[in-house]
Structures are given as C-alpha cells and as structure tokens.
C-alpha positions in Angstrom: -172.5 -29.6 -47.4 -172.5 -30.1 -43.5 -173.4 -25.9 -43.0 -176.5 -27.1 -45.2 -177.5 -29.8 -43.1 -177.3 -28.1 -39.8 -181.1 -26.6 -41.2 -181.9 -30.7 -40.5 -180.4 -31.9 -37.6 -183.4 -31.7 -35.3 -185.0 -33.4 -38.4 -182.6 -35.9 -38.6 -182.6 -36.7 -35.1 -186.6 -36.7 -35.3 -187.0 -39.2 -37.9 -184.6 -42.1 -36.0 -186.6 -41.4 -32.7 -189.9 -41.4 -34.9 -188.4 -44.6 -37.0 -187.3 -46.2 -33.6 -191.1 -45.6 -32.1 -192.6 -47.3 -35.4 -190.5 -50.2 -35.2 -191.6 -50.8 -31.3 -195.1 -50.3 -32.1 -194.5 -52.7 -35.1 -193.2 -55.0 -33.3 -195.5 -54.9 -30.7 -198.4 -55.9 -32.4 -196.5 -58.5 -35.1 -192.9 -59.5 -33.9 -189.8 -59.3 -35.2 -191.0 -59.0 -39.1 -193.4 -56.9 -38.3 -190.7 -54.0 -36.7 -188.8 -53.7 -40.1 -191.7 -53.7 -42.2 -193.1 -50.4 -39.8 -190.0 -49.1 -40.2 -189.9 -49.0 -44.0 -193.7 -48.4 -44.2 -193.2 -45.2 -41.9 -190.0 -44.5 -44.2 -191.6 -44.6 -47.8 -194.5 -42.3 -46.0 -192.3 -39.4 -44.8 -190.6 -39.5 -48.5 -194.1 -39.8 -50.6 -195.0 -36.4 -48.0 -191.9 -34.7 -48.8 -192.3 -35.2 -52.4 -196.0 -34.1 -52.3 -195.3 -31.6 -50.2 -192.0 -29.7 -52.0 -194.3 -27.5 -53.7 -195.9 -26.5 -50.5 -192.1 -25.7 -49.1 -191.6 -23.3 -52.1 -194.9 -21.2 -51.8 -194.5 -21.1 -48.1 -190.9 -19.8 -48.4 -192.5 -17.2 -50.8 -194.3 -15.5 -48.1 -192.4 -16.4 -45.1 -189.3 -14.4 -46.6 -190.9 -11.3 -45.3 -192.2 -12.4 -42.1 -190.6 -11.2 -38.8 -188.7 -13.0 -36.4 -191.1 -13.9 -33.9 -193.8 -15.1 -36.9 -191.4 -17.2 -38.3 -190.6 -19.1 -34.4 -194.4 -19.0 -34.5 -194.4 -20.9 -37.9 -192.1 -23.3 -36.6 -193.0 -24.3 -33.7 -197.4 -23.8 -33.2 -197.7 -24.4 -36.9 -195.2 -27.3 -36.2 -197.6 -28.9 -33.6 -201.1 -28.2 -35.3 -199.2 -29.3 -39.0 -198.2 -32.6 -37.1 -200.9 -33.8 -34.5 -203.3 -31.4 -35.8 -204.0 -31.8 -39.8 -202.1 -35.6 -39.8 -203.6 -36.9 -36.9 -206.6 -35.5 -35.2 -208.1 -33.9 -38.5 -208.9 -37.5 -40.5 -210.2 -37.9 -36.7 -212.7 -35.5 -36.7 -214.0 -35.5 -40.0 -214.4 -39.7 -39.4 -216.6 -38.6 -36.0 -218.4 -35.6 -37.6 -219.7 -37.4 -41.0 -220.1 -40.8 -39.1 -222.0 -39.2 -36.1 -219.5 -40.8 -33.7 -217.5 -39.9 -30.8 -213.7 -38.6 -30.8 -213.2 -41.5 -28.5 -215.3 -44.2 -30.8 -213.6 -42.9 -33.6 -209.8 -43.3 -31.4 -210.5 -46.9 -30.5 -211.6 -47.7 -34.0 -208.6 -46.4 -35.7 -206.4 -48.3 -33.1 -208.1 -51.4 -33.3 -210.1 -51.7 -36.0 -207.8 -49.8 -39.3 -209.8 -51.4 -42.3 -212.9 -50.0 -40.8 -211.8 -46.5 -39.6 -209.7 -45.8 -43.5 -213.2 -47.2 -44.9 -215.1 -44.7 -43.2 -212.7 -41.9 -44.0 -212.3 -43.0 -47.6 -216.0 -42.8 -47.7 -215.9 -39.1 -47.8 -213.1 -38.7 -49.8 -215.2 -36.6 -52.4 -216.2 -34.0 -49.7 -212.2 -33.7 -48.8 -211.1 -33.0 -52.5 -213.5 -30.4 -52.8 -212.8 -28.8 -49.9 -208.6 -29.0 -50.6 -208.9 -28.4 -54.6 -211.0 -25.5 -54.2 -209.0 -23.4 -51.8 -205.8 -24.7 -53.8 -207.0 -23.8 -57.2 -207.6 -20.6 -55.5 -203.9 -20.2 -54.7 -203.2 -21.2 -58.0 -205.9 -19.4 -60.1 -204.8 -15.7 -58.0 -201.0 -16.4 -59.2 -201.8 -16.9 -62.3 -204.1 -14.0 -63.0 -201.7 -11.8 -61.1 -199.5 -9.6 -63.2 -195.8 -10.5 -61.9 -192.4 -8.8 -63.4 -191.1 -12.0 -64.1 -193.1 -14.6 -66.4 -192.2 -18.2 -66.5 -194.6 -18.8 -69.9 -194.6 -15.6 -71.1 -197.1 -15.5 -73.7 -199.5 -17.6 -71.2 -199.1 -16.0 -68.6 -199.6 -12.0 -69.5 -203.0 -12.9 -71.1 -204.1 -14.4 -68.1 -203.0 -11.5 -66.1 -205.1 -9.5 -68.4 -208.3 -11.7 -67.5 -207.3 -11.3 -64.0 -207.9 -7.7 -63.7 -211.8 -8.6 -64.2 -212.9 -8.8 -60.7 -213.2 -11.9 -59.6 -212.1 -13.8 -62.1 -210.3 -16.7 -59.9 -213.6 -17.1 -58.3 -215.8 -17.8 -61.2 -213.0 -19.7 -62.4 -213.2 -22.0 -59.0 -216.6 -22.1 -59.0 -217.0 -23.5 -62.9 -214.8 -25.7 -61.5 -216.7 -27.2 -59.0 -219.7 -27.2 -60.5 -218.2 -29.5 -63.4 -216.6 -31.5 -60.9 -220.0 -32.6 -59.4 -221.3 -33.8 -62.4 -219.2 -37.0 -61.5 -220.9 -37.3 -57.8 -223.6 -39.5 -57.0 -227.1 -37.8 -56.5 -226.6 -38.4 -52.9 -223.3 -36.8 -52.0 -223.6 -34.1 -54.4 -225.6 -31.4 -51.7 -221.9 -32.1 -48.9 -219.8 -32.2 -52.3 -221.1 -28.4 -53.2 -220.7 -27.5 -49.7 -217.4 -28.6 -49.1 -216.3 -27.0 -52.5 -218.0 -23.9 -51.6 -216.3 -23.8 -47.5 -213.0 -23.7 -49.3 -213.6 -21.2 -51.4 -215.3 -19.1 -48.1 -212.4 -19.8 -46.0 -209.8 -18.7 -48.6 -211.9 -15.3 -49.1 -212.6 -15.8 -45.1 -208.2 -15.2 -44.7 -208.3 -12.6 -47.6 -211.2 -10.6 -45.8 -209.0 -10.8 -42.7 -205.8 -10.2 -44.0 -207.6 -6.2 -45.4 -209.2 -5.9 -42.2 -206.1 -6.2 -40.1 -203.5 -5.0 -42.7 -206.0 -2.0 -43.4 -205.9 -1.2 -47.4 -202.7 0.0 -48.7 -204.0 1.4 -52.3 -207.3 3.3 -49.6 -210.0 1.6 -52.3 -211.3 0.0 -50.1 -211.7 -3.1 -51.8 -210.7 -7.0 -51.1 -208.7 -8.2 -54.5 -208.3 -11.9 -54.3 -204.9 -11.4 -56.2 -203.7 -9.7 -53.2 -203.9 -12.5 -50.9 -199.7 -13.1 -50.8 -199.3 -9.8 -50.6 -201.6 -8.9 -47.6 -200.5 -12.1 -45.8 -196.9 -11.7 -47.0 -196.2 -9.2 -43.7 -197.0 -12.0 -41.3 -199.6 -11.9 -38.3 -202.7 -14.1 -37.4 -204.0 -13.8 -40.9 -200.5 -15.1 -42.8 -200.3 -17.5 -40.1 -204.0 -18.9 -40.8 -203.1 -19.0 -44.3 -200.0 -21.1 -44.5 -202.3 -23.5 -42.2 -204.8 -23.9 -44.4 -202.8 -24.1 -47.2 -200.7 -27.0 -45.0 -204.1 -28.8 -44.1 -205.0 -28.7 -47.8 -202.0 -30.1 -49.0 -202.2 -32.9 -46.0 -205.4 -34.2 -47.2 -203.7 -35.9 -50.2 -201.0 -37.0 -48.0 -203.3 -38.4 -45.7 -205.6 -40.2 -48.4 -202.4 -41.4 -50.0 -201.3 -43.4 -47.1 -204.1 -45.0 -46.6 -203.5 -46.5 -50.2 -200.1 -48.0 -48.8 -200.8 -48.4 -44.7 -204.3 -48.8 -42.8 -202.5 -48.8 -39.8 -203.1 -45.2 -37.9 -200.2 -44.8 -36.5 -197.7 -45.4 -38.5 -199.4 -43.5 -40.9 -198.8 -40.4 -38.5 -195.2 -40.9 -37.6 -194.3 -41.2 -41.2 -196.5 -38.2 -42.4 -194.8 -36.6 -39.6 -191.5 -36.8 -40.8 -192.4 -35.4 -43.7 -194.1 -32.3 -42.6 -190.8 -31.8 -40.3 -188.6 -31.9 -43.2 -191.1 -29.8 -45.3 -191.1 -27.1 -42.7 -187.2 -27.0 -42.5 -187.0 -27.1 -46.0 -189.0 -23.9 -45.7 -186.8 -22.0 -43.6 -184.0 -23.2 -45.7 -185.2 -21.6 -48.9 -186.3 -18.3 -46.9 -182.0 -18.0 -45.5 -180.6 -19.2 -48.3 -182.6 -16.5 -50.7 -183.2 -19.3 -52.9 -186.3 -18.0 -54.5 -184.1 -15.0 -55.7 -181.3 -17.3 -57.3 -184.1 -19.2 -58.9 -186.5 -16.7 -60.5 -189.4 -19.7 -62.0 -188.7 -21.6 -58.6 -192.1 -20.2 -57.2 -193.5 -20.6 -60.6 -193.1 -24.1 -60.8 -194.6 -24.5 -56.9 -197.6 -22.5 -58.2 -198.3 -24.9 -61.2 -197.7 -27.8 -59.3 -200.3 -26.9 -57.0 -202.7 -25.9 -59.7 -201.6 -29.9 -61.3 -202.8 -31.1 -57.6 -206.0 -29.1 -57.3 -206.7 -30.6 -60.4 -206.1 -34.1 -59.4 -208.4 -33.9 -56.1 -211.0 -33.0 -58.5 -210.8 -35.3 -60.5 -210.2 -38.2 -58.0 -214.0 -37.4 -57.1 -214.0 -40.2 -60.0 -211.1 -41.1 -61.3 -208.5 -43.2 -59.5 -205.0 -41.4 -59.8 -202.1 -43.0 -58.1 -200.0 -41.0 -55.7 -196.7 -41.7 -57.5 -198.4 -39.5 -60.5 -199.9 -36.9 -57.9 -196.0 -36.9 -56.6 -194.1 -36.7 -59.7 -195.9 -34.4 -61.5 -194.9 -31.9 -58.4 -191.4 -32.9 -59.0 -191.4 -32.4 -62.8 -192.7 -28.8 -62.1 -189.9 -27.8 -60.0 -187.0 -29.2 -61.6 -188.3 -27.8 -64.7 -188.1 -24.2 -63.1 -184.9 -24.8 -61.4 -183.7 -25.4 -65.2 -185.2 -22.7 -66.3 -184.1 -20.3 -63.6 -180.7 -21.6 -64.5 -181.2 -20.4 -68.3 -182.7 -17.6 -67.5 -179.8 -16.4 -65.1 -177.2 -17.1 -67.3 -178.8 -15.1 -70.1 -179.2 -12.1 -67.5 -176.4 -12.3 -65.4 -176.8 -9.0 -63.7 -180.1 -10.3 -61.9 -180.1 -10.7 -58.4 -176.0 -9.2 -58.2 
C-alpha cells in the first residue's frame, strides 16, 4: 500500500498546502465560518475533478506508455503548469475577455471582486464551449471506435463499427452530423459562434493529426492522414503527442470548470480545488503507465473511451438540456468499473494473456 502511494506524495503534500491557502483566503474575506466552508468547497472540487477526469487518466496512460523519458518529465511538469494555471485558470479568463470584448485585467478584477457577474458572463457562452470540447472529444471517441483493435470490449458492436471505419472519414461525418443536430437547439443568434466553435474542434483535432504525419513522416509511405491513426502517430511522443494530451486535458477541463461554477462562484477556490484534481489525475497517469495497468486490464481503455464518448455527448446536449455534474461524473465511473470487471472475467477465462 505505502510503495503505491509514494506515486502521491507530492500530491498529498499539494492538496494540504492548496487546502491550507483556501481556508486563509476564506477566511479572509468571511471569518472563521467562512475558512472551513473554503476548505470543503475546495475539497468536494478536487474530488468532482478527479472523478470527471479518471477517464482522462486512462486514455492518457494509453499513449504515455510509449513516450520517452524526457516527454513524460515534459508531461509532468509544462503540461503540469499549462493543465493547472493554464486551462483552470487563465483559459475561463480569456474566453470571458475575448467574447465580452474586455481586458485580461477587467476580466481579473471582475472575477476577484465581482464572482456572480464574471460565472454569468462565462456561463453565457457555455454553448460555444461544449461545442468546442464535444467535438474534438467525440472525435477521440468516434476514431476508437471505428478502429479495428485485437481486443473487443462489445464484440459484436464493435467489429461492425470498425468495418464503417475503414470508409474514409467516417468519424468526421459522424462529428459533423453531430453538430449540426446539436444546433438545432441554439438560439438564432448564437447559432453562427456555436457552428464555429464545433467546427475549431474538429480543425484542431485534424490540426494535431496533420502534425503528428508531418513530423512522424508516414509509416505505411501512402501518403495519407487517417484520423484512426491519431494514437498511434502521437503515441511516440514529441510536440505533436504533447499538443494532444493538452487539448484533450483542456477539453476535459471545460466541464470541470462549468461544473464548479454550479457549486462555487468564487474564482479562486474554484482553481485551487480544480487544481488538486488535475495533480492527482496526472499522477494517477504515471501510475497506470509503471504499473502496466492497461495490460492487466485489457477493457480498461475501453471503458475510458466510452466514457468520453458518454461526455461528448453530454456537452452537447447541455447546449439545452440541464444535466447535473453528479450524472456527467458517474456515468465516467460506471464505465470504468465496468471494464475493470470485465477485464477481470476476461483474464481469468484466458489466463495466459499478459504472462
């Protein structure tokens, strides 16, 4: 038990500095009440992260695995900053000052001293956000499915999708159907930034694909860019793999970030406690990767796959439905332990696999 945990020490040690800094800003601006409520606000945030975020652990573990040594400190400690200040902090920043034409430092001073109004103006383009992350996650999604893997998780499923993957660019026109029914539930007005957002994350997902073949140079000498090879060209690490598992974070932050606003409008503690999460996320990463859990557990990346597809879904739909986060969370979770039970059956009907 304690040679697992030393993966989360500097966690550990992180969330009681991060829970200590919540309480003093708590009780700065309330008293004595106001400290432990922080406290337990910041706390309930880093778990709803971590369970949103699991799946996230899994797929990045996926491709990490083969990643060299210096990509992986690279991962852990750049990706580390821009995952923490970057996409949970400065991010909802930006896209408050760019959609509200209103200056980084406006927008600071607003969130600081003004919550209700900064979360309002955020929550305003909520629409334009899900796009964004549900494309480029049913993306992920759509190119593991249609990809034709050794192992299936639903067999029957899943081969006949892998047959309708090898029509190219099926996942697109998949994505793209998508959208375009999703924006038969926007307003007239937001439906031209809706369509744009939807159609960036599809871009930027190609955009990393397109690099990935460009720097990895084309193994099968084709010359084409198949979207189903995306973990496989950014599965060797590099600037490309690296972008990737970014964007992938920032799309899975997006939810995070709306979620909390749902529980929190206060700015900061919404960031320390999101930031807790995306520590433990990230070490939870590295643990899977050393501890060749993906290999014991055969559906375990299955499950991650599906439970991103569930949350690209959900963003969608949130475009005009009102889904609670505890769903958004535990559908995730009901993903994964299914696979872990699964990968159990299925190991101990082939017990030779992965001796």
């Amino acid at each position: 038990m304690m040679k697992h945990l030393k993966h989360f020490y500097f966690d550990i040690v992180f969330t009681v500095v991060a829970l200590l800094l919540a309480g003093y800003w708590g009780f700065t601006h309330g008293g004595a009440n106001a400290l432990f409520t922080a406290m337990f606000i910041a706390l309930v945030l880093a778990l709803m992260e971590i369970s949103l975020s699991f799946d996230n652990a899994v797929v990045n573990a996926s491709i990490l695995k083969h990643w060299d040594k210096f990509w992986k400190t690279i991962f852990l400690t750049v990706g580390m900053i821009i995952a923490v200040f970057g996409m949970r902090l400065v991010f909802p920043i930006v896209i408050v000052a760019v959609t509200a034409d209103m200056g980084m430092k406006e927008v600071v001073d607003l969130a600081l001293h003004n919550p209700t109004a900064y979360s309002e103006k955020l929550m305003a383009h909520h629409a334009e956000i899900s796009a964004f992350g549900g494309m480029f996650l049913l993306l992920v999604f759509l190119n593991f499915v249609f990809d034709d893997k050794e192992i299936h998780w639903f067999g029957w499923l899943e081969k006949r999708l892998a047959k309708l993957g090898k029509v190219d660019a099926m996942s697109v026109f998949v994505a793209i159907v998508a959208l375009m029914i999703s924006l038969t539930w926007v307003d007239e007005a937001h439906k031209a930034v809706v369509l744009m957002a939807g159609v960036w994350g599809i871009l930027i997902y190609m955009g990393v694909n397109v690099l990935s073949t460009l720097l990895e140079g084309d193994e099968d000498g084709d010359g084409k860019v198949d979207g189903n090879e995306v973990a496989g060209a950014v599965a060797k690490g590099g600037i490309a793999g690296f972008l990737y598992l970014e964007v992938l974070d920032a799309s899975f932050s997006f939810d995070g970030v709306i979620g909390a606003f749902a529980i929190t409008n206060d700015v900061v503690i919404i960031m320390i406690g999101l930031a807790i999460g995306a520590m433990f996320v990230r070490s939870m990463t590295i643990f899977l990767v050393e501890k060749g859990t993906l290999d014991e557990f055969v559906y375990l990346e299955h499950g991650a796959h599906y439970a991103i597809g569930a949350l690209a879904v959900i963003m969608l739909l949130s475009m005009k439905f009102h889904i609670p986060e505890i769903i958004t969370g535990l559908i995730g979770i009901a993903f994964i332990v299914a696979s872990v039970i699964g990968s159990i059956k299925y190991r101990k009907e082939n017990p030779k696999i992965g001796d």
